[in-house]
PyMOL CGO cylinders between C-alpha atoms (Angstrom):
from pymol import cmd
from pymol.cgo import CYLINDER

trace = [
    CYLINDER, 35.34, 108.93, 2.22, 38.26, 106.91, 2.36, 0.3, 1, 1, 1, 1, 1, 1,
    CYLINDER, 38.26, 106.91, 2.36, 41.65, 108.32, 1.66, 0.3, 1, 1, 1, 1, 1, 1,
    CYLINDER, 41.65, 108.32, 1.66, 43.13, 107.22, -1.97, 0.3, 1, 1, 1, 1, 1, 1,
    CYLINDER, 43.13, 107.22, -1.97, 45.77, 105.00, -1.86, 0.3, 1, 1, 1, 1, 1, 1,
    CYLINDER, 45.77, 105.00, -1.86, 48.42, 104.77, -4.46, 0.3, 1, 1, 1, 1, 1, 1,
    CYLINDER, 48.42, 104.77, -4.46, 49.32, 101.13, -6.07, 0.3, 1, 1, 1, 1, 1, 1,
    CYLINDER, 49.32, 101.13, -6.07, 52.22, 100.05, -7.18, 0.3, 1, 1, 1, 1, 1, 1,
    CYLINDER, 52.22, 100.05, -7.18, 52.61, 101.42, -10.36, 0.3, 1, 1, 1, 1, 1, 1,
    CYLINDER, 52.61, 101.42, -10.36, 51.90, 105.03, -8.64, 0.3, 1, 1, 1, 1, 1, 1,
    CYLINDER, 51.90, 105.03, -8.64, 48.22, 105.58, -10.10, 0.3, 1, 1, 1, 1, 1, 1,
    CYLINDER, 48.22, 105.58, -10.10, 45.30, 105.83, -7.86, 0.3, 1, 1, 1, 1, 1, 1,
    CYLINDER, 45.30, 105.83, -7.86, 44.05, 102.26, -6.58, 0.3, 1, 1, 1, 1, 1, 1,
    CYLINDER, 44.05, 102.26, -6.58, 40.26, 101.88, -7.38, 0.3, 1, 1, 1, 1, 1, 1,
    CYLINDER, 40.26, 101.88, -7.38, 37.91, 101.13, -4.70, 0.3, 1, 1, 1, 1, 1, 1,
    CYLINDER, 37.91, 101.13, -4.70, 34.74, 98.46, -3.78, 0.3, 1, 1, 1, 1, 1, 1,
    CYLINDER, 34.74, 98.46, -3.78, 33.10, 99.47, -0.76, 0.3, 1, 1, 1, 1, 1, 1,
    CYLINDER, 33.10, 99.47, -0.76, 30.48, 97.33, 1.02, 0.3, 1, 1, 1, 1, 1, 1,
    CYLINDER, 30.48, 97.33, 1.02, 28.44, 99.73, 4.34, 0.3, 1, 1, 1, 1, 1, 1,
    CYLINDER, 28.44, 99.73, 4.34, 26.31, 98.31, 6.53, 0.3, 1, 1, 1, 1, 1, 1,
    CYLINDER, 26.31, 98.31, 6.53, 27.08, 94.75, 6.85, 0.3, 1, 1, 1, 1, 1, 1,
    CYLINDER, 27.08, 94.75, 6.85, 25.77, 93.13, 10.28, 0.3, 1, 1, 1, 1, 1, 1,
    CYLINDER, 25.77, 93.13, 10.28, 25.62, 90.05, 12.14, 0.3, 1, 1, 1, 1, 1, 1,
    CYLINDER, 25.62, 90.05, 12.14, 24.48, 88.84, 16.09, 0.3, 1, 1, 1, 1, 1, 1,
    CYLINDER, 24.48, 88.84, 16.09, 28.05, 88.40, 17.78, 0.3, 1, 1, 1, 1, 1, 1,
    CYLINDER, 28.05, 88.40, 17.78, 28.97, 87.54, 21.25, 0.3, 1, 1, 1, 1, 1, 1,
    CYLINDER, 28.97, 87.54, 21.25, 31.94, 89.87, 21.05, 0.3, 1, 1, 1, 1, 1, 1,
    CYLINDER, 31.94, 89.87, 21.05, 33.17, 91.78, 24.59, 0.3, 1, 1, 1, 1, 1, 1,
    CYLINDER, 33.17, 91.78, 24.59, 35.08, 91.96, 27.68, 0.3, 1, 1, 1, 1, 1, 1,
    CYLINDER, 35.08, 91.96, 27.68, 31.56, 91.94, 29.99, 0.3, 1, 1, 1, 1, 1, 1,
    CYLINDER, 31.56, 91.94, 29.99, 29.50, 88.34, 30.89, 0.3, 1, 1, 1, 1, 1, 1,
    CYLINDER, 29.50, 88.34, 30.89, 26.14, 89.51, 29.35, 0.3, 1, 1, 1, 1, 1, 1,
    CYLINDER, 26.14, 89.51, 29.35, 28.22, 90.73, 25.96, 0.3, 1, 1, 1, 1, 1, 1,
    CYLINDER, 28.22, 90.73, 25.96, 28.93, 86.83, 25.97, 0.3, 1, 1, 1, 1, 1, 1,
    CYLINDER, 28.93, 86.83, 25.97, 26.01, 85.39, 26.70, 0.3, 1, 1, 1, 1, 1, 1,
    CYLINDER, 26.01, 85.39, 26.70, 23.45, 87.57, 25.43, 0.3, 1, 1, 1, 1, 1, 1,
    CYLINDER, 23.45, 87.57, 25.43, 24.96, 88.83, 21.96, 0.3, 1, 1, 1, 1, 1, 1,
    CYLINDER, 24.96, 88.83, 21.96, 24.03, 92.25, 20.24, 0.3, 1, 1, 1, 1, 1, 1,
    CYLINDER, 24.03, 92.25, 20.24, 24.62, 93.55, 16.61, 0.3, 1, 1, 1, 1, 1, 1,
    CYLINDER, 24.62, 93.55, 16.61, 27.81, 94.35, 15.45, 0.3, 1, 1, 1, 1, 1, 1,
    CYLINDER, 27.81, 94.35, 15.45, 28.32, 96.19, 11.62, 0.3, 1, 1, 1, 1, 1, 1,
    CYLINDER, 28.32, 96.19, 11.62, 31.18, 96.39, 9.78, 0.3, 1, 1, 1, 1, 1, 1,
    CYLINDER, 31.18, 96.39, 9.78, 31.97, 98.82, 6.92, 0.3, 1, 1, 1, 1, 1, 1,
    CYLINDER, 31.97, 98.82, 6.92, 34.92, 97.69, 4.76, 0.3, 1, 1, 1, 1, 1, 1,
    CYLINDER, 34.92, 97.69, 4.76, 36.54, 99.50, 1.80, 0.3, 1, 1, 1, 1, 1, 1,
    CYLINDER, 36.54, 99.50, 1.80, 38.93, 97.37, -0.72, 0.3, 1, 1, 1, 1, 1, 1,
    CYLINDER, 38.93, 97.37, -0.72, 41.54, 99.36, -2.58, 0.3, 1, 1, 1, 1, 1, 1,
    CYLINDER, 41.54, 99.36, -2.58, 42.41, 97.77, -5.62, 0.3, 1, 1, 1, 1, 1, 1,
    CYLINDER, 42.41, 97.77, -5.62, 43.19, 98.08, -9.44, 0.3, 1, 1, 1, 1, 1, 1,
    CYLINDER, 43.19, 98.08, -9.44, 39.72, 97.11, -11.19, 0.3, 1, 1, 1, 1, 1, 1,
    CYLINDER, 39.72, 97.11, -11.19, 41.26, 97.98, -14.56, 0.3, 1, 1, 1, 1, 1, 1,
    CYLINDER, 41.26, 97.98, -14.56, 41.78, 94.67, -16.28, 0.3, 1, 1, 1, 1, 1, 1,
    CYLINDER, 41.78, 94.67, -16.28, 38.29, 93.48, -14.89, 0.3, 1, 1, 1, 1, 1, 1,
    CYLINDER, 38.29, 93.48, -14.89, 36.74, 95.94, -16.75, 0.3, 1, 1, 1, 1, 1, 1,
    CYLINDER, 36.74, 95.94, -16.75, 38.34, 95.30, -20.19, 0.3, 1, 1, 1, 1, 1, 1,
    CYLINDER, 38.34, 95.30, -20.19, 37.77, 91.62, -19.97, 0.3, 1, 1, 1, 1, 1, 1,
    CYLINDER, 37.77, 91.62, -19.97, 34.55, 92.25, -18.05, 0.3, 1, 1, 1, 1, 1, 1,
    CYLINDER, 34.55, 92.25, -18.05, 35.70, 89.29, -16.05, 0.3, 1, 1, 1, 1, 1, 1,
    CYLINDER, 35.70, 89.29, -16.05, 34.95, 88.70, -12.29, 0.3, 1, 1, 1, 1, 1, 1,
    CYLINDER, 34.95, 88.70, -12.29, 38.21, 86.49, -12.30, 0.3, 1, 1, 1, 1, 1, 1,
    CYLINDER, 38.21, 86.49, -12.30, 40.26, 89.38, -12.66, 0.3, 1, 1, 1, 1, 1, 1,
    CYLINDER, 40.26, 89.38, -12.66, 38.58, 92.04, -9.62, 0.3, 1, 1, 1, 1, 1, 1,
    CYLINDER, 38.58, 92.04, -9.62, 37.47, 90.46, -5.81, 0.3, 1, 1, 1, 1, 1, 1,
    CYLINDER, 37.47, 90.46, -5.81, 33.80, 89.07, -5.70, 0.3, 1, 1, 1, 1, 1, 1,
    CYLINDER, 33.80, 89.07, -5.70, 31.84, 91.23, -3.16, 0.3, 1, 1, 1, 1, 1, 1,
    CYLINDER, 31.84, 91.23, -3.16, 29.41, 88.80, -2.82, 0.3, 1, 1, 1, 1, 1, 1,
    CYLINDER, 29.41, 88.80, -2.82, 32.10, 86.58, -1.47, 0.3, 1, 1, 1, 1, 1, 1,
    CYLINDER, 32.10, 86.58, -1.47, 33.58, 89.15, 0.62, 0.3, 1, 1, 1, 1, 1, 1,
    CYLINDER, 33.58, 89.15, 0.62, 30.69, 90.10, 2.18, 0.3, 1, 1, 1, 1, 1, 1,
    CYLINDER, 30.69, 90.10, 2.18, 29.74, 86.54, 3.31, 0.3, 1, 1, 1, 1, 1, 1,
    CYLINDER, 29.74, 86.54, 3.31, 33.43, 86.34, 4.95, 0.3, 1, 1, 1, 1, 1, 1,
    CYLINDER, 33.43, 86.34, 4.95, 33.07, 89.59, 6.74, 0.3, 1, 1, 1, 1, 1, 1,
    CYLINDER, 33.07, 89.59, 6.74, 29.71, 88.59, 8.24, 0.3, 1, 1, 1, 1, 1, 1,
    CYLINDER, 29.71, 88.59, 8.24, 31.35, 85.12, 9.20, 0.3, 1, 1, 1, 1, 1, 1,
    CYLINDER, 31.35, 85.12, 9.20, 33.58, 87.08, 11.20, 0.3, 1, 1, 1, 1, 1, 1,
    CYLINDER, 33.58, 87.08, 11.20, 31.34, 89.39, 12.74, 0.3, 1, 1, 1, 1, 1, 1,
    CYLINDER, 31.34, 89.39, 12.74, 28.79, 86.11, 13.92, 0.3, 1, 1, 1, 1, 1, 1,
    CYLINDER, 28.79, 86.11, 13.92, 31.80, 84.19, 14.31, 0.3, 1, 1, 1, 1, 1, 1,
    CYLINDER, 31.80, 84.19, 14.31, 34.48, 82.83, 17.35, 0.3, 1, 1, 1, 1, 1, 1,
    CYLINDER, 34.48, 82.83, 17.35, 33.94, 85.60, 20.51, 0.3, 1, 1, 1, 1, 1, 1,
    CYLINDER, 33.94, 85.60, 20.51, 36.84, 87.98, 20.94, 0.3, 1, 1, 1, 1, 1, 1,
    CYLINDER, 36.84, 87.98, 20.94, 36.97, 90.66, 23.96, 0.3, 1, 1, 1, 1, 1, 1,
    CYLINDER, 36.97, 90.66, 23.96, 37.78, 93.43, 21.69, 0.3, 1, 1, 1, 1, 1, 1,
    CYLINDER, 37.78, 93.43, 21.69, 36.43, 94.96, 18.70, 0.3, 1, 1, 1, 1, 1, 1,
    CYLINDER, 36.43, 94.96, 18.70, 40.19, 95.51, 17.64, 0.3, 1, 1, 1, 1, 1, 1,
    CYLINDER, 40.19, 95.51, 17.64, 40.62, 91.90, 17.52, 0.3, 1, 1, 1, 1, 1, 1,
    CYLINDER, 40.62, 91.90, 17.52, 37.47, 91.88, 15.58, 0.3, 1, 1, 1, 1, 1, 1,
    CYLINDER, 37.47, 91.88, 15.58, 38.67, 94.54, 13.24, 0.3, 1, 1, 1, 1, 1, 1,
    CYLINDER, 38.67, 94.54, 13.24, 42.13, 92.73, 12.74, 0.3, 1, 1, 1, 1, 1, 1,
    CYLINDER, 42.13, 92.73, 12.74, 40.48, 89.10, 11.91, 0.3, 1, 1, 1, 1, 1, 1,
    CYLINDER, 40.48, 89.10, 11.91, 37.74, 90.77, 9.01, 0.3, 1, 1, 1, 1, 1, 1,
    CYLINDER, 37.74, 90.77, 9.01, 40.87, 92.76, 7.81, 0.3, 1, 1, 1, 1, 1, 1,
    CYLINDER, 40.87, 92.76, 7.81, 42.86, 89.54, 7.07, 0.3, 1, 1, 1, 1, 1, 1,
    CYLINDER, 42.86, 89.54, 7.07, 39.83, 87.51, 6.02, 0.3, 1, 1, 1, 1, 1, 1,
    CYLINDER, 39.83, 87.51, 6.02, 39.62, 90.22, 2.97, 0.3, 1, 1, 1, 1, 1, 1,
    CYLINDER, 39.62, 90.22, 2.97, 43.49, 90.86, 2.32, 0.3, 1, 1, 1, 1, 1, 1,
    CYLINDER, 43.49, 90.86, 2.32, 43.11, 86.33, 1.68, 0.3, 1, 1, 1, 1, 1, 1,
    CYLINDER, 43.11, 86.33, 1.68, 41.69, 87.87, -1.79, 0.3, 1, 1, 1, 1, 1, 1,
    CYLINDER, 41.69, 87.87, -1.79, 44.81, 88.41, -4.46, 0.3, 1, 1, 1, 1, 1, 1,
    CYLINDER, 44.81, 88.41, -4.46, 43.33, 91.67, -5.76, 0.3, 1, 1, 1, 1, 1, 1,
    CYLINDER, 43.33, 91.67, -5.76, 42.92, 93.32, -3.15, 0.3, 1, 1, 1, 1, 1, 1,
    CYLINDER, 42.92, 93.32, -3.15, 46.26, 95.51, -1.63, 0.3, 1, 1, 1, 1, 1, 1,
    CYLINDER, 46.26, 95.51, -1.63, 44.84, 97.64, 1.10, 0.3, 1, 1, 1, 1, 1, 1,
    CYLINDER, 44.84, 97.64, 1.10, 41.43, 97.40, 3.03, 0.3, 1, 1, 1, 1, 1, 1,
    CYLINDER, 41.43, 97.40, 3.03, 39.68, 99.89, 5.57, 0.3, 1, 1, 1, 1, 1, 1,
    CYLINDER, 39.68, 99.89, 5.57, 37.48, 97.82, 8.00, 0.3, 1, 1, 1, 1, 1, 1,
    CYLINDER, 37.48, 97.82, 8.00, 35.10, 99.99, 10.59, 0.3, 1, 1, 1, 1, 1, 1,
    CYLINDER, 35.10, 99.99, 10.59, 33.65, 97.83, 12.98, 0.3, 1, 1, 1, 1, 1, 1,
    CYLINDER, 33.65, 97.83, 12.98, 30.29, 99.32, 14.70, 0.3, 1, 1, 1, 1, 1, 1,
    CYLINDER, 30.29, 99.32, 14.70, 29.39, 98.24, 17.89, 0.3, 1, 1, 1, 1, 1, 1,
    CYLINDER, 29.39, 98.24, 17.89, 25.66, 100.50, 18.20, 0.3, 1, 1, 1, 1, 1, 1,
    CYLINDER, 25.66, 100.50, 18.20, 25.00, 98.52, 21.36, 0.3, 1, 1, 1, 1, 1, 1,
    CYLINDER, 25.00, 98.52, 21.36, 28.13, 99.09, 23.38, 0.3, 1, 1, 1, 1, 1, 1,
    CYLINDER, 28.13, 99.09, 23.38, 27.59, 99.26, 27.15, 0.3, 1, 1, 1, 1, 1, 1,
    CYLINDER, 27.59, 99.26, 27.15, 27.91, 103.03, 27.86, 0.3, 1, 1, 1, 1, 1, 1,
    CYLINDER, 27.91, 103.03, 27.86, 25.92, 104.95, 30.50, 0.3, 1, 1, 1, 1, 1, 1,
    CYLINDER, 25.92, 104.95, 30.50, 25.78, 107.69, 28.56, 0.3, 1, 1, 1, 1, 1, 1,
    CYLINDER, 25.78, 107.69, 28.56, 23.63, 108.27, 25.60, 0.3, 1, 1, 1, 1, 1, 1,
    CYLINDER, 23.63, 108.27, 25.60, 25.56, 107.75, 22.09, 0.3, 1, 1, 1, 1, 1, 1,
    CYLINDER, 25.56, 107.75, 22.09, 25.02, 106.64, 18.54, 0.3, 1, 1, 1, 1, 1, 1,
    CYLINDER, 25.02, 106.64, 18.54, 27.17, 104.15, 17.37, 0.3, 1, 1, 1, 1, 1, 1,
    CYLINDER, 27.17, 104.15, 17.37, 31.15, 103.04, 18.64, 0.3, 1, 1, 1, 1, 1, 1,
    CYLINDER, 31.15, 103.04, 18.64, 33.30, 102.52, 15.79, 0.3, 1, 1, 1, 1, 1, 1,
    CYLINDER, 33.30, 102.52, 15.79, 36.71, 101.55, 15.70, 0.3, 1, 1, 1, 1, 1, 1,
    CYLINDER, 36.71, 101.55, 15.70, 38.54, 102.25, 12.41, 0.3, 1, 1, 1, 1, 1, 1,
    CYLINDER, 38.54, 102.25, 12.41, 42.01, 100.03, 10.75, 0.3, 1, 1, 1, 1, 1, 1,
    CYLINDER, 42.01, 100.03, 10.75, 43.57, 99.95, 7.73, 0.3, 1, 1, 1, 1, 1, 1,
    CYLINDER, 43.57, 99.95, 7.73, 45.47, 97.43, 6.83, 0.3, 1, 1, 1, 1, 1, 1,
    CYLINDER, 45.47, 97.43, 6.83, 48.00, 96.22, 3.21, 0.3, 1, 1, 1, 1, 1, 1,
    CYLINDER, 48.00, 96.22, 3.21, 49.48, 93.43, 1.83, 0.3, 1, 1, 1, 1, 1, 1,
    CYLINDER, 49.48, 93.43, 1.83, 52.86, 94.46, 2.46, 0.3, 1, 1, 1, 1, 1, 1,
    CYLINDER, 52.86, 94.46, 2.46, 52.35, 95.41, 5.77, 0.3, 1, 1, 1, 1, 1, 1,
    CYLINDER, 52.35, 95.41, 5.77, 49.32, 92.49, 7.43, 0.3, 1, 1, 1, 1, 1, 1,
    CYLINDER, 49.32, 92.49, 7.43, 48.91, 92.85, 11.26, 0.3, 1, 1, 1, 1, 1, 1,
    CYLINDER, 48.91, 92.85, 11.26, 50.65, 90.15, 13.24, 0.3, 1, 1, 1, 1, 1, 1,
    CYLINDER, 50.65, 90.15, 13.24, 48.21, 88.71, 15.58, 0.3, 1, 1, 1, 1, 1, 1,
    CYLINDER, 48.21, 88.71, 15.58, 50.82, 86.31, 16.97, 0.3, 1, 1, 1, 1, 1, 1,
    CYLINDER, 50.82, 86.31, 16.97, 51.55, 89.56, 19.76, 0.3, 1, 1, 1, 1, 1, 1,
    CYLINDER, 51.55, 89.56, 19.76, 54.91, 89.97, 18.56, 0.3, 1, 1, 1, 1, 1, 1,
    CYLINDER, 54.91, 89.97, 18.56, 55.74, 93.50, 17.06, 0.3, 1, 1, 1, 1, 1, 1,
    CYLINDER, 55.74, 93.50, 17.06, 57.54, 93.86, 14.00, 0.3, 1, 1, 1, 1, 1, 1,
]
cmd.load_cgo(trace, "trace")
């Protein structure tokens, strides 16, 4: 489970989780990673305050997941980057582009990851805020 995250107004942020998303990328540092693709997942978690959604029962007001998902998939099939960091960082600011949303936990999967030893699954885990983006320019803050 992901770890609560206050808002702004101190209470507890709500969240809208979406597991298992997956797409054919050409993401990795190795030629046949490039040219051959594999399956990549991601696993994203939006902290946010669904509160006035759910008086006005009003999709306006909360982050459609529908959309969401379709950007985070985008990502995952989209532009080849060597690392799955890089992959993590882009599907992070792809969902922080939605208003409601203040904080996001991405896990990227990569099940297919060239190891020579027997494993399950790679993941690499971020989380990233509104107030504090990653800067994928390479300068630090």
């Amino acid at each position: 489970m992901s770890v609560p995250v206050t808002g702004p107004d101190g209470g507890l942020l709500d969240q809208i989780r979406l597991r298992g998303l997956r797409a054919t990328g050409h993401h990795g540092v190795l030629a046949h990673e490039r040219a051959q693709g594999q399956v990549f997942g991601a696993d994203v978690v939006m902290h946010l305050d669904t509160r006035a959604a759910a008086r006005a029962d009003d999709l306006a007001a909360t982050v459609s997941y529908a959309e969401v998902a379709d950007d985070v998939v985008a990502v995952l099939a989209g532009d080849p980057v060597d690392l799955v960091e890089t992959l993590a960082e882009r599907i992070a600011a792809a969902v922080l582009g939605y208003p409601a949303v203040q904080v996001v936990d991405v896990t990227v999967h990569k099940p297919h990851a060239p190891l020579s030893v027997e494993f399950d699954d790679v993941e690499l885990h971020i989380r990233r805020s509104r107030t504090a983006p990653a800067d994928l320019t390479g300068e630090r803050p």
